[in-house]
VOGU-3710 file (C-alpha; in Angstrom, 3 decimals, decimal comma):
1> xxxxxxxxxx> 11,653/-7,475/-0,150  13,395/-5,253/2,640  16,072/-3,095/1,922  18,759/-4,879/4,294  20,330/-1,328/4,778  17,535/-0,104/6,496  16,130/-1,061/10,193  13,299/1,170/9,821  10,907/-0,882/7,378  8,897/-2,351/10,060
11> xxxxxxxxxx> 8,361/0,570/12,577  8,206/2,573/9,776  5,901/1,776/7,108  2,339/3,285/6,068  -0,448/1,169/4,435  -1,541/3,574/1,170  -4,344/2,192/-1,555  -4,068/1,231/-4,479  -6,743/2,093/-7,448  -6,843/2,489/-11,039
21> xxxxxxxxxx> -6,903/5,969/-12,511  -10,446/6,400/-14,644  -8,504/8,837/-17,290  -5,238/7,131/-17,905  -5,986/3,612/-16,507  -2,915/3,015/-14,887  -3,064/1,805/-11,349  -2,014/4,495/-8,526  -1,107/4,499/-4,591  -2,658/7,295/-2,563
31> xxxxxxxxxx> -2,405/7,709/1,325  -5,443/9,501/1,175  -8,499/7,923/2,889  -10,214/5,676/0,478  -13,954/3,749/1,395  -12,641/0,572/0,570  -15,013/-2,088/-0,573  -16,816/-4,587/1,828  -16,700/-7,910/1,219  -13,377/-8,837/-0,858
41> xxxxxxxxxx> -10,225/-8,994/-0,252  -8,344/-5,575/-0,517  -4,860/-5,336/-1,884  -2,827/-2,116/-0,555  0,832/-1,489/-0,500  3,248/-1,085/2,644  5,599/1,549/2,101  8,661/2,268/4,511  8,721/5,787/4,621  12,946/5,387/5,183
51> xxxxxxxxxx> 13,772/3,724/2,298  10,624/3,408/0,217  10,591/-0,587/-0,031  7,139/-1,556/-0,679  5,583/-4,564/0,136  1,995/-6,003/-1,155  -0,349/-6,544/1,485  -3,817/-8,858/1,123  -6,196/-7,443/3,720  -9,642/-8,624/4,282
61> xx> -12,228/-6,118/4,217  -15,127/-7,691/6,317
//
């Protein structure tokens, strides 16, 4: 959902991953390069880098 203060969340947005931490298990967002998997369908956030909404996005990893 977009912050409706903010006109920046579509110009202004980067993709991170998301992945779950081997020590702690809890699932994490990075912006650092990952190898994403081939094959399945990826799920990685979109965060505005204005206002910090986040929005889930499905991308398909082919």
């Amino acid at each position: 959902m977009k912050n409706p203060g903010c006109s920046n969340c579509d110009n202004n947005s980067e993709l991170g991953f998301a992945y779950i931490d081997p020590q702690s298990g809890l699932l994490c967002i990075t912006f650092e390069e990952k190898i994403l998997p081939k094959g399945i369908k990826v799920l990685r956030p979109s965060i505005c880098k204005t206002c910090g909404t986040t929005e889930w996005k499905t991308i398909d990893n082919k």
